[in-house]
Structures are given as C-alpha cells and as structure tokens.
C-alpha positions as CSV (number, residue, x, y, z in Angstrom):
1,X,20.0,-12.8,-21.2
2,X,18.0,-10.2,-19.0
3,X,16.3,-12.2,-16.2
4,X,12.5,-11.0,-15.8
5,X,11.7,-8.7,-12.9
6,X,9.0,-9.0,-9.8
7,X,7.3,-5.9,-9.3
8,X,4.9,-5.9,-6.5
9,X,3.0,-2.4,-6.8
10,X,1.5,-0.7,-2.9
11,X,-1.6,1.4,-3.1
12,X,-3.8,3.1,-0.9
13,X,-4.1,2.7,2.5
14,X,-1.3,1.1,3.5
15,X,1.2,1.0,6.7
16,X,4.8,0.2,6.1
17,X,6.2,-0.6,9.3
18,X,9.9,-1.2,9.4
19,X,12.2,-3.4,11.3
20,X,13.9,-1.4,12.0
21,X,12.1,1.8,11.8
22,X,12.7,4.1,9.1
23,X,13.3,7.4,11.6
24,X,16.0,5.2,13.5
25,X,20.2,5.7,12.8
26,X,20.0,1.7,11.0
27,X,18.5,1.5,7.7
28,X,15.7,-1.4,8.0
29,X,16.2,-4.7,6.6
30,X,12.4,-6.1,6.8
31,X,9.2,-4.1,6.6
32,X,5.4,-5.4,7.0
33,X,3.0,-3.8,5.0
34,X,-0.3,-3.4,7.3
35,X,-3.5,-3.2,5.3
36,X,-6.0,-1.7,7.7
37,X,-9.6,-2.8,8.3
38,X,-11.4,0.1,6.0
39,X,-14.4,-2.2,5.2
40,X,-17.4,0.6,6.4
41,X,-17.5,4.0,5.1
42,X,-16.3,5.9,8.2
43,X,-16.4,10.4,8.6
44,X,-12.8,11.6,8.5
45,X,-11.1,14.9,10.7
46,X,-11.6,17.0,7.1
47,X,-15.1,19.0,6.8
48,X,-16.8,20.5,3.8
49,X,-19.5,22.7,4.9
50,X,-19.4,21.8,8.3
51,X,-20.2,18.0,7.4
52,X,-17.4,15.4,7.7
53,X,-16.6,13.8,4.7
54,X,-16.9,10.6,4.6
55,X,-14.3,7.8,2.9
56,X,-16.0,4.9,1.1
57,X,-15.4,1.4,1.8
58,X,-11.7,-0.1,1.7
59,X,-10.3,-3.4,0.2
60,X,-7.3,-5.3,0.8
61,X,-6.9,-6.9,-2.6
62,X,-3.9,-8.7,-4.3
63,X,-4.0,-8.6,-8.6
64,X,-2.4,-9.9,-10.9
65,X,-2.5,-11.0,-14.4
66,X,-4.7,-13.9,-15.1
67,X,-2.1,-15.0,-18.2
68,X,0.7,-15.6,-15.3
69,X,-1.2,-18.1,-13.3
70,X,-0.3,-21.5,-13.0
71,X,-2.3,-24.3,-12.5
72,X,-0.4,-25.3,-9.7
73,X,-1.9,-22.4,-7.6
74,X,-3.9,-24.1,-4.7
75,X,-5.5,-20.1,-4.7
76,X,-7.9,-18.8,-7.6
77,X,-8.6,-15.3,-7.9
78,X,-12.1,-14.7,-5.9
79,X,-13.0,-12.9,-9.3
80,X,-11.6,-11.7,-12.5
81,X,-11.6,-8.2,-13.7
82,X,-10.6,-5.4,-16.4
83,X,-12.1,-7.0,-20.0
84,X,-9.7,-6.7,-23.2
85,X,-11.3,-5.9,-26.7
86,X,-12.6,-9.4,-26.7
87,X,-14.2,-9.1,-23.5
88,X,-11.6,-11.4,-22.4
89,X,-11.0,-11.1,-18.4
90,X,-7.2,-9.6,-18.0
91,X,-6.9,-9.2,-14.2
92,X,-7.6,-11.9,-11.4
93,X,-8.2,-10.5,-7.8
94,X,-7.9,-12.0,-3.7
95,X,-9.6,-10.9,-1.5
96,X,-7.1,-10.2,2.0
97,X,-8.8,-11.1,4.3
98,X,-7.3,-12.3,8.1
99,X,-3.7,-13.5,5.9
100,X,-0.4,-13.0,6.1
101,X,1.4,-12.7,3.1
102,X,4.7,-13.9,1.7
103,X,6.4,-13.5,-1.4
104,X,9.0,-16.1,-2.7
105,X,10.5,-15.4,-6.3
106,X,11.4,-19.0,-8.0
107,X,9.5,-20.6,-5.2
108,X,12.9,-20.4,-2.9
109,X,11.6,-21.0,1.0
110,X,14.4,-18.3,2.1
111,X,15.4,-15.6,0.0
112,X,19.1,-15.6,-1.3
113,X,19.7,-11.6,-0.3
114,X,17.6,-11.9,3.2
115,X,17.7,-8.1,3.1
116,X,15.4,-5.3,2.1
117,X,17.0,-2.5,0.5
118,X,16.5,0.8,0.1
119,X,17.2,4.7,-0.3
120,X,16.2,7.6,2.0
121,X,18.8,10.0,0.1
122,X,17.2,13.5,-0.8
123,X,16.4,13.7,-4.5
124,X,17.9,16.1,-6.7
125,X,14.6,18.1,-8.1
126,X,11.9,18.3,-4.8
127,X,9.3,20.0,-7.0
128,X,9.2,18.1,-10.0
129,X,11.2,15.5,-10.6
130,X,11.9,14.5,-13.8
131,X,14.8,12.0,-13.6
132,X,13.7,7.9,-12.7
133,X,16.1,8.0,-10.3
134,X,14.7,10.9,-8.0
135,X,11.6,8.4,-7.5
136,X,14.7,5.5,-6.2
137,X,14.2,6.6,-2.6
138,X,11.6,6.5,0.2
139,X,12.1,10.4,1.0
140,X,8.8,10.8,-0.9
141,X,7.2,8.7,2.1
142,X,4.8,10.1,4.5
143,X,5.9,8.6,8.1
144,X,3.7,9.1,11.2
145,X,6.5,10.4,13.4
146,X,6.0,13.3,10.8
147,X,2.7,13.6,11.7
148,X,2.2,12.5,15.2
149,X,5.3,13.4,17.2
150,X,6.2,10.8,19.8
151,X,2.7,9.1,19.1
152,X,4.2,5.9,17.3
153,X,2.1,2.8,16.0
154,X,0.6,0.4,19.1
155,X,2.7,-2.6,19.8
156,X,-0.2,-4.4,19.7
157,X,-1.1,-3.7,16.4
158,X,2.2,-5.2,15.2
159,X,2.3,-7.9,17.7
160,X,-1.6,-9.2,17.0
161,X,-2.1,-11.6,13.7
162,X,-4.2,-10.2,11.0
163,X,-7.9,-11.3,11.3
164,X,-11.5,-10.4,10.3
165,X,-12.2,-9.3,13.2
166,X,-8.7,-7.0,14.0
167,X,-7.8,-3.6,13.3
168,X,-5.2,-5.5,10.7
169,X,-6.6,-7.1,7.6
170,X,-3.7,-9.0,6.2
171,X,-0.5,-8.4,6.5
172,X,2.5,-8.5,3.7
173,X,6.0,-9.2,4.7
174,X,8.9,-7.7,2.9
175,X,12.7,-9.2,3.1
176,X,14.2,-8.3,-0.3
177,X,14.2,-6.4,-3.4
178,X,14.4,-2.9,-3.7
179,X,11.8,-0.9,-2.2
180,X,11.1,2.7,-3.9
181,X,8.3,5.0,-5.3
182,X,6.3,5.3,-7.7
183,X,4.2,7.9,-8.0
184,X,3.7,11.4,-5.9
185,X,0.9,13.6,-5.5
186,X,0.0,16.5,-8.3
187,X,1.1,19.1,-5.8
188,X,2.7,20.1,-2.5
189,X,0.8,18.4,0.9
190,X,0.9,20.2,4.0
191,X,-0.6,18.8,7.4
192,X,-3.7,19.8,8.7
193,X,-3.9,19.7,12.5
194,X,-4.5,21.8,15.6
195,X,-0.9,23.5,15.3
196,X,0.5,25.2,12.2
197,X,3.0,22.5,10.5
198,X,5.7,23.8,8.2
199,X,5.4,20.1,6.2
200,X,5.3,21.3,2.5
201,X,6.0,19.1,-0.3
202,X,4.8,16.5,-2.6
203,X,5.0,12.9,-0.6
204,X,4.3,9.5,-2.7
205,X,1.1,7.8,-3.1
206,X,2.3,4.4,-4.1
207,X,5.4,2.7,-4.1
208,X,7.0,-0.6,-6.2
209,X,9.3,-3.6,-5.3
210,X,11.3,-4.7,-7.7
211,X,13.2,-8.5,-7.3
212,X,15.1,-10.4,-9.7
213,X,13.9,-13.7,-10.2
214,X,14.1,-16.5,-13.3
215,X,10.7,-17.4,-14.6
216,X,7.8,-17.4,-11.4
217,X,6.7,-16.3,-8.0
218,X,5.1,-18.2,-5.5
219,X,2.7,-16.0,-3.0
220,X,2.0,-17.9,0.6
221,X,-1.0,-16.5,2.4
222,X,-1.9,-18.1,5.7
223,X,-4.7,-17.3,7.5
224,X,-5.9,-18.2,11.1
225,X,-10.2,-19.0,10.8
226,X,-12.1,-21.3,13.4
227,X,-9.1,-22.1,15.1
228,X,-7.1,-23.8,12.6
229,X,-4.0,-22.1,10.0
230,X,-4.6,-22.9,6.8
231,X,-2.2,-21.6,3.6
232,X,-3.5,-21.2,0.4
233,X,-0.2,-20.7,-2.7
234,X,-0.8,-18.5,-6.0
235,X,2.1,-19.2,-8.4
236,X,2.9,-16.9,-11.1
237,X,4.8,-17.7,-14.3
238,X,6.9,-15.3,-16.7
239,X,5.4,-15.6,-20.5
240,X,8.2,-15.2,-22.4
241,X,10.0,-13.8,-20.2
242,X,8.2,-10.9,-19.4
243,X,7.7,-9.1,-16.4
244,X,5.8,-10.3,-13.8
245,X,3.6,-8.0,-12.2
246,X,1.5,-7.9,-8.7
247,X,-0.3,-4.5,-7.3
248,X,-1.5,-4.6,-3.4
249,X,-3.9,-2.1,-2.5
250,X,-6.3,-1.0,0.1
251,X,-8.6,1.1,-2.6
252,X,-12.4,1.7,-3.4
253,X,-13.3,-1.2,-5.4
254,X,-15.2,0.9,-8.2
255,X,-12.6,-0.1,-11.0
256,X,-12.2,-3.8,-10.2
257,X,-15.8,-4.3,-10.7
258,X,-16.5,-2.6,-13.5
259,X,-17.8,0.8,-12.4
260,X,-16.7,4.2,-13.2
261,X,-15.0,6.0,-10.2
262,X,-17.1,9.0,-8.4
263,X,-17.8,11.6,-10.7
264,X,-16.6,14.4,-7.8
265,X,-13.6,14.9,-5.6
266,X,-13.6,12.1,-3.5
267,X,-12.7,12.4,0.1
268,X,-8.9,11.3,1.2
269,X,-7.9,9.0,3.5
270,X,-4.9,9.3,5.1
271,X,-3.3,9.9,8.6
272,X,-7.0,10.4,10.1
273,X,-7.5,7.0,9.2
274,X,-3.8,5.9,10.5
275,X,-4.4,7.7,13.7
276,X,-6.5,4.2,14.9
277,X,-3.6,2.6,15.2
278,X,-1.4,4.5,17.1
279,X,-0.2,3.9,20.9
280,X,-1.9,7.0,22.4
281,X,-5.6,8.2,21.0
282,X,-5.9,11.3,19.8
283,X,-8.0,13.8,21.3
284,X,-9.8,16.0,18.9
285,X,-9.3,16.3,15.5
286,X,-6.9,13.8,14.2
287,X,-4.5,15.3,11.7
288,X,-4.1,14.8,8.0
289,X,-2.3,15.6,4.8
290,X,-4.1,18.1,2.1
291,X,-2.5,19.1,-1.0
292,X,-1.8,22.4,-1.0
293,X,-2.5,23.6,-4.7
294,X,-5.3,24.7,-6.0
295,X,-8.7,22.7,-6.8
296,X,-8.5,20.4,-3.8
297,X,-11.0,21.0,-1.3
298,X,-11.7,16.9,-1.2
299,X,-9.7,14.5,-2.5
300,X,-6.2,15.5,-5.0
301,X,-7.8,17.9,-7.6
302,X,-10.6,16.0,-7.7
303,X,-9.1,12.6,-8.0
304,X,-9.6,9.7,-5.9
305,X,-6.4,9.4,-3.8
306,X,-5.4,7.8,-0.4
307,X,-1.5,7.8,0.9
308,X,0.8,5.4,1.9
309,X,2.6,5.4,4.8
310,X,5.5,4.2,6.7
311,X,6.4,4.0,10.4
C-alpha cells in the first residue's frame, strides 16, 4: 500500500535561508523559510510613468483543507475560505503572526531522516521544461547572492525571533523531505539594477515539500506575546488515504476572502522588497527581477506574481 504524501506548498514572498547556504561547496541540510513583515502597502524600485508602483498589503497565512482537521487541534483556522457548490467552506486559514513554525508528520517530536534534501543539478530543457523531473531541483531559485553580490542576509535577521513588531513575521523550519519547485515564471527574468546584469532565464515562483508520512501531520507554532511562549498544535488527518496538503504564502489576500484579484497588472514584489533585510543598505535604487517577454510592464503579463527566494 502507497503511504499518503505531505506536501507543504511556498508562495510569495518568501526567504529560504539555508543552513548551510545554498551558494556554499555543502549541500544544506535545514532551511528556515522567513516570511517578511509586508503588512502596509509600501512603493517599490520599479516606476511606471515616473510614479513608483506600489505592492499591496502582504500576509503570512498557513491553509489547509478544513476536511483534514482534527479535533484534537488546540489551533482553529482564524477563518474559513474558498466555498464548494454547496457553499460549503473548503479551505481553513492562520494567520502567522510573531510564530515559529514546525512541521512533524505522524506527530514524531524528531524526524526519522533529520535531513533536508535536495537538487541544485541543471535541468535538461532551461526554456521550457516539459519533463516533472526538470522542476526536481532548486536551480529554478532566485538567490540574493545573484542579486546583491557580497550583500548577504543580516545576521540579525536570522538571529532575532519572529514577532509583530520584527522585520520577520513567522518563521517555518525545514529538516526533511524533499524540497523542489513548482512552478516558474511565463518567461525569461532579467535583473533590473544600476549595472547591466547578464541574468536571463525563467526562475521559480513557488516551490513544494514533499514527506512521506502514514495517516497525519502535526503543525507546532510558538509564539512569544507579553512576555510569555505560548504553542498552539493544528493536526491534520489523511481521508482515505489521500494526500495531505498545506500551502504557506506571503500573498495579497484578495482570493482568501472572497474577492476577485486586481483587474490590471499588479506590481511585483521581489528582491526590492528582500533588499530590507540584507547586511549592508542599499543605496539608491534597490534591484529587482522583471520578466523579460513581452506584456509585462507591472507584474508577470499582467498577473499577480511575487518570487521566492533563497539565501
């Protein structure tokens, strides 16, 4: 019998910052996934018209299906989403706010493979890739170090719980499964910046780990408020044995509350944003990625569509 899967889904703007880091000679065996605080529309380096545009308000959310959750949860969705035929509320949703989160498949306190895997190999087809296993490795992923040479991400940043009131949101920590991507861009990116960068390709927009576990998940998130730690548990069981499914974003929150995304291109966030959070400011106009086909003066050919990145 096939055991059921975890598959944890990343979205938006998100920060993968390995231990050890992904540019180093030692593939990384941990990673935590930094969701930045994005709750404020804020301008961005990118102008249309001479105007800044401007990125709407970010979310750290956590969803998942409301048919997998378990009584047992000490943690309820903060609010429930995405109506079948019925009108029937598929989707609940957290709220991330000052947490750090763990994952732990079958409830286990220590995973049994206390290693993060992955691929950085080179994928056959660069262009467009056709074969599931060209989307097996993180070559698709953005870094900073490809942006912002020998400008890496603060120490404090890393070294600083997430909080309300911090840079960092919530935090997600990652010590197995397999890490890979998911989806790309429609079209080649190229960075945007004082200097002329030969960066030209497609680069990944989300990314999904997969872990083998029998029959639930239990998701720890502790958070530090008024000076005490308090940990709340959401526990997830496989119908059937189906799949279980959890996507973590840092998105617009349009779809979750039932509203139709921005009729036009919608600006897109990226390494101007991730520039906060670097060791050294930046001076002038930050950098960022821009698709390089046509139809993409804001956003990805008019869609709404912020990158992931990794460090």
């Amino acid at each position: 019998m096939i055991q059921p899967q975890l598959r944890v889904s990343f979205s938006g703007l998100c920060l993968f910052d390995f231990d050890p880091p992904l540019s180093g000679g030692v593939k990384p065996t941990k990673a935590n996934v930094l969701l930045q605080r994005l709750t404020r529309a804020q301008p961005l380096s990118q102008t249309i018209n001479a105007q800044p545009e401007v990125l709407d308000q970010h979310f750290p959310l956590l969803e998942f299906n409301l048919a997998d959750w378990s009584p047992s949860s000490t943690r309820k969705a903060d609010f429930h989403c995405l109506p079948d035929a019925a009108g029937r509320m598929t989707k609940g949703v957290c709220l991330l706010n000052g947490e750090d989160v763990t994952i732990h498949p079958d409830g286990n306190p220590e995973p049994p493979e206390p290693a993060l895997r992955l691929s950085r190999s080179k994928p056959q087809e660069e262009i467009n890739p056709q074969r599931p296993e060209d989307l097996d490795t993180l070559w698709w992923m953005a870094t900073l170090d490809q942006v912002f040479s020998d400008n890496p991400l603060d120490s404090r940043i890393r070294g600083t719980a997430p909080g309300s009131n911090q840079p960092i949101l919530a935090r997600v920590l990652l010590n197995q499964g397999y890490l890979k991507t998911r989806e790309l861009t429609n079209s080649l990116c190229t960075i945007v910046g004082a200097e002329p960068s030969e960066f030209n390709r497609r680069v990944a927009t989300s990314f999904a780990l997969e872990i083998n576990c029998r029959d639930m998940v239990e998701i720890r998130m502790t958070a530090a408020r008024n000076g005490k730690r308090t940990t709340s548990t959401l526990v997830l069981y496989s119908r059937d044995g189906a799949d279980l499914e959890i996507g973590i974003s840092n998105m617009e929150i349009d779809r979750f509350i039932g509203m139709d995304p921005a009729d036009g291109p919608r600006a897109q966030g990226d390494f101007g944003t991730f520039a906060n959070l670097l060791r050294d400011p930046i001076e002038g106009q930050k950098p960022f990625l821009r698709e390089s086909g046509p139809g993409n003066s804001s956003g990805c050919c008019g869609r709404a569509n912020c990158l992931v990145t990794g460090s």
